[in-house]
C-alpha positions in Angstrom: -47.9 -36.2 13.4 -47.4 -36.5 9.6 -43.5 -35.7 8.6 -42.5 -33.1 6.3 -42.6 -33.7 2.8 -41.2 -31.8 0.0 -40.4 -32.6 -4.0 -38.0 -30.8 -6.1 -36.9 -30.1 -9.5 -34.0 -31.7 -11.2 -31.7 -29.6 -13.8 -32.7 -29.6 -16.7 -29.8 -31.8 -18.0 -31.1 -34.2 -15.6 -34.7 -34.0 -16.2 -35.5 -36.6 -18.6 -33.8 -39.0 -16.2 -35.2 -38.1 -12.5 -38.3 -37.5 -11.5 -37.3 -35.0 -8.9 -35.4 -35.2 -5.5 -37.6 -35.7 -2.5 -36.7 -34.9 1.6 -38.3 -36.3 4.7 -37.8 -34.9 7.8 -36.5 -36.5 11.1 -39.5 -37.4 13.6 -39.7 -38.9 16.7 -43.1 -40.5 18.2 -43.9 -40.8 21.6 -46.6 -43.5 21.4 -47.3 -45.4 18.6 -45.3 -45.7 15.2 -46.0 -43.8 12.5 -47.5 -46.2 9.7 -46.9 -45.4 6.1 -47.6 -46.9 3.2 -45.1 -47.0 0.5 -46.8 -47.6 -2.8 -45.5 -49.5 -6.1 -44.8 -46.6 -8.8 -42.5 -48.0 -11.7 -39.5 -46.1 -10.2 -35.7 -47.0 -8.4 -34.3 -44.7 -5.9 -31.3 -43.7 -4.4 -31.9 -42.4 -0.5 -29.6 -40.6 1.4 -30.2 -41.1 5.3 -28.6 -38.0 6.3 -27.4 -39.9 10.0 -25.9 -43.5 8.2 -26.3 -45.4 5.0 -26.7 -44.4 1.8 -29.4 -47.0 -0.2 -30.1 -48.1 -3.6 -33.9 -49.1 -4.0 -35.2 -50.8 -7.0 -38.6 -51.0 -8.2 -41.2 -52.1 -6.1 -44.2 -54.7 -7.1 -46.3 -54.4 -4.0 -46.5 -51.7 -1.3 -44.3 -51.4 1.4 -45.1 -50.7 4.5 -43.3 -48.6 7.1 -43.7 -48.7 11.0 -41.6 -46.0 12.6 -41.1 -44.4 15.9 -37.8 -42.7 15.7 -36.6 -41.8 12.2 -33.9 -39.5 10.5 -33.9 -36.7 7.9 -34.0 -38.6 4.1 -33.0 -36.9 1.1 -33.9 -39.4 -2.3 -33.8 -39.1 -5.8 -36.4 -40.9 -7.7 -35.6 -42.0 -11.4 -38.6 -41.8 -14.4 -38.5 -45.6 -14.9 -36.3 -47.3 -17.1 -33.6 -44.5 -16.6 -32.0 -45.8 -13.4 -30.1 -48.4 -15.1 -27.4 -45.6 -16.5 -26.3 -44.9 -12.6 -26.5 -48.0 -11.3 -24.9 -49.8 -14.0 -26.7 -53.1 -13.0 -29.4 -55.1 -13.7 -32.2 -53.7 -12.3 -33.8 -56.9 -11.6 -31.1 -57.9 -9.1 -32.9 -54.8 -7.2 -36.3 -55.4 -7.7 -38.2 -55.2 -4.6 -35.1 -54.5 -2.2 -32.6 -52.4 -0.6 -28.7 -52.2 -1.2 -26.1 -50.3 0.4 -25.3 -47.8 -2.1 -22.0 -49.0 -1.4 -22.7 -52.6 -3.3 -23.5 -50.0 -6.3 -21.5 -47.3 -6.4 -18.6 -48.8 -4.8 -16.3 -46.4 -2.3 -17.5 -43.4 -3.9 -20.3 -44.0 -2.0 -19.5 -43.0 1.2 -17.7 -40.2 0.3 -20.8 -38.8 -1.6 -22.7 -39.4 1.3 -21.1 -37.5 3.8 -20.0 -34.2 1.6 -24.0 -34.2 1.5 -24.6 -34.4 4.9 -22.0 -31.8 5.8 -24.0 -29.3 3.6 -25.9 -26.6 5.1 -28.9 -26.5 2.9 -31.1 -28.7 1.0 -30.4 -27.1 -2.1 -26.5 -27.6 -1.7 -27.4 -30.8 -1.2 -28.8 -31.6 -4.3 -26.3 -30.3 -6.1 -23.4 -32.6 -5.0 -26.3 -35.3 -5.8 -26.7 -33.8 -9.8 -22.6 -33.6 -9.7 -22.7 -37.0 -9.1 -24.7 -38.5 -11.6 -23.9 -35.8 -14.4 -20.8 -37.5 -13.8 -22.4 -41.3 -14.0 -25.1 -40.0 -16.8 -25.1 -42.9 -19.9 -27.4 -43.9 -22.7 -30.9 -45.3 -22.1 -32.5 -47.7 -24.4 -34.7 -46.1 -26.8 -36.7 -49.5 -27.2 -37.5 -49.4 -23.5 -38.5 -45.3 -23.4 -40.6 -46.1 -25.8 -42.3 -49.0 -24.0 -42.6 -47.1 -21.0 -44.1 -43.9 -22.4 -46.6 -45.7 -24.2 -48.0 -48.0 -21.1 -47.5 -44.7 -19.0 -49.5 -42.6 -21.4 -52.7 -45.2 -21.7 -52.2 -45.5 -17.9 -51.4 -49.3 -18.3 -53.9 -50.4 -20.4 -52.0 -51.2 -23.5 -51.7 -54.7 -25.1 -47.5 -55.5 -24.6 -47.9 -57.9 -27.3 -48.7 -54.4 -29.6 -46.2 -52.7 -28.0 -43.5 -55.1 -28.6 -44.7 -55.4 -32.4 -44.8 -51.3 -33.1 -41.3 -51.2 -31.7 -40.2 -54.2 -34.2 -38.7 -56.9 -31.1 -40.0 -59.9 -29.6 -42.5 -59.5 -26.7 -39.8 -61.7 -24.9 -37.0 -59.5 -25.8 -38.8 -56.7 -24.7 -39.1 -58.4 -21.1 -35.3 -59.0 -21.0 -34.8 -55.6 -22.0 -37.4 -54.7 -19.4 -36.0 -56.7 -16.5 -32.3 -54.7 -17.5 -33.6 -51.4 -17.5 -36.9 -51.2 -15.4 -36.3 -54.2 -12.4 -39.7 -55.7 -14.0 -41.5 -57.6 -16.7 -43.5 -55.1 -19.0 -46.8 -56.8 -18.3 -45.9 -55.7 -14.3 -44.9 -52.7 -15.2 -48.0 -52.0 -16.9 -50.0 -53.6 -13.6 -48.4 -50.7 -11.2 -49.7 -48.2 -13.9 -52.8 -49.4 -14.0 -52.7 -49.2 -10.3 -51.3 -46.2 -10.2 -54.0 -44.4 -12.4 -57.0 -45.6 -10.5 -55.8 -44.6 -6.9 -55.1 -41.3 -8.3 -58.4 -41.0 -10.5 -60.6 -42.6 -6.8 -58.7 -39.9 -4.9 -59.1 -37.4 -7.0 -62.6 -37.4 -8.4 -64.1 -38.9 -5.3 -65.2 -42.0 -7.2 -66.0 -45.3 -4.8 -68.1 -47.5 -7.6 -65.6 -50.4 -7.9 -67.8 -52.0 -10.7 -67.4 -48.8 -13.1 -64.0 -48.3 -12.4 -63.1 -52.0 -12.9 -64.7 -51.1 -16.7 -62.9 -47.9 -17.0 -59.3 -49.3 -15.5 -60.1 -52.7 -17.9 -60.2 -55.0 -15.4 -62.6 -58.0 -16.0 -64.6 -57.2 -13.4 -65.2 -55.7 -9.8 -63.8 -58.5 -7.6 -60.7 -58.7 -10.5 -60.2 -55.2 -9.3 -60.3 -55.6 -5.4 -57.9 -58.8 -5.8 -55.3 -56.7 -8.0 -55.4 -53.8 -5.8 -55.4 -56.1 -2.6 -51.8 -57.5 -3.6 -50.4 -54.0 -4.8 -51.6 -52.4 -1.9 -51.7 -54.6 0.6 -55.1 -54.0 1.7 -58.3 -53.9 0.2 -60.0 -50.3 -1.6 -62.6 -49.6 1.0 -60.1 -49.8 4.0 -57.7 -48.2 2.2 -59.2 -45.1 1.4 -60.3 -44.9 4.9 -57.4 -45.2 6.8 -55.8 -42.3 8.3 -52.4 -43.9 7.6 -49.7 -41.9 5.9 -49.4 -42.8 1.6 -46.8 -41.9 -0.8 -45.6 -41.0 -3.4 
């Protein structure tokens, strides 16, 4: 039994800053867990366990993995990276690869948020007390830092940071501490997880199982570089995981 997954829009005012807001559905299982994989994609969230908590999850540098037998309805918002830092009004390093009661961020407003969204009737209703919310919260990104991230988005992570840093006129190592601010990561990881990103979409998409060529395209320095990057990412190696009939997301 795979779980009910749907993406949706944000507002346009909102746009540039999420990447949409995303619901699971409740399950139950009556023999084993559900296993999913939870890959690393450059992104914080904020997830709204429509039964308890409320959490604040920063970006992730290696794939977590979820074993789950009984599990409520989740409604998230996912943030483009480098544009969680205006809601969270933290470092987003202190969140890097963990979980926080959205309490710890957003203080007692928190709860309160949480429960006028579960007493809503429809997902859509839903979403907007979310967009209220951070319309509300809505600051000022740093340019420097878009402009980092749409470039090692756009080449898929296969961009000299050094370059980077000089074209936006900073220090590599200022970049990092603007970085570690404003994305939870260092540049040169953030460009890793793109990297990562764009070759598990490119092998599922086209089909495309010769490691050796794809370790040319992707610019790694060879095959086995390849395996051992996506082994720590991912958690497993590429054969098994494109064969296993576990759940993956985003």
């Amino acid at each position: 039994m795979i779980p009910e997954y749907r993406e949706y829009p944000a507002s346009a005012a909102l746009a540039p800053w999420v990447v949409c807001y995303w619901t699971r559905a409740a399950f139950a299982t009556a023999g084993e867990p559900l296993i999913q994989r939870v890959l690393p994609d450059g992104c914080a969230d904020v997830i709204f366990d429509l039964q308890a908590a409320a959490l604040a999850v920063g970006t992730m540098t290696t794939t977590l993995v979820l074993r789950e037998q009984l599990a409520p309805e989740l409604l998230g918002v996912r943030f483009r990276p480098g544009r969680a830092y205006p809601f969270f009004r933290m470092p987003l390093a202190e969140l890097t690869d963990q979980r926080a009661d959205l309490l710890d961020v957003w203080g007692r407003d928190a709860a309160a948020i949480a429960e006028r969204i579960a007493v809503q009737p429809t997902t859509e209703q839903r979403i907007a007390v979310i967009e209220t919310e951070l319309l509300r919260r809505l600051g000022d990104s740093d340019p420097r830092v878009d402009a980092a991230v749409s470039w090692i988005v756009r080449s898929g992570g296969r961009v000299s940071i050094e370059r980077i840093a000089s074209e936006i006129g900073i220090s590599r190592q200022h970049l990092s501490r603007c970085f570690a601010q404003h994305v939870g990561v260092t540049p040169k990881t953030f460009a890793r997880v793109m990297r990562f990103e764009s070759l598990v979409r490119e092998a599922r998409q086209s089909g495309a199982r010769d490691w050796a060529a794809l370790a040319i395209d992707f610019g790694y320095f060879d095959q086995a570089h390849l395996i051992a990057d996506f082994r720590e990412l991912a958690g497993i190696t590429p054969v098994p995981f494109f064969q296993s009939s576990e759940i993956v997301s985003p």
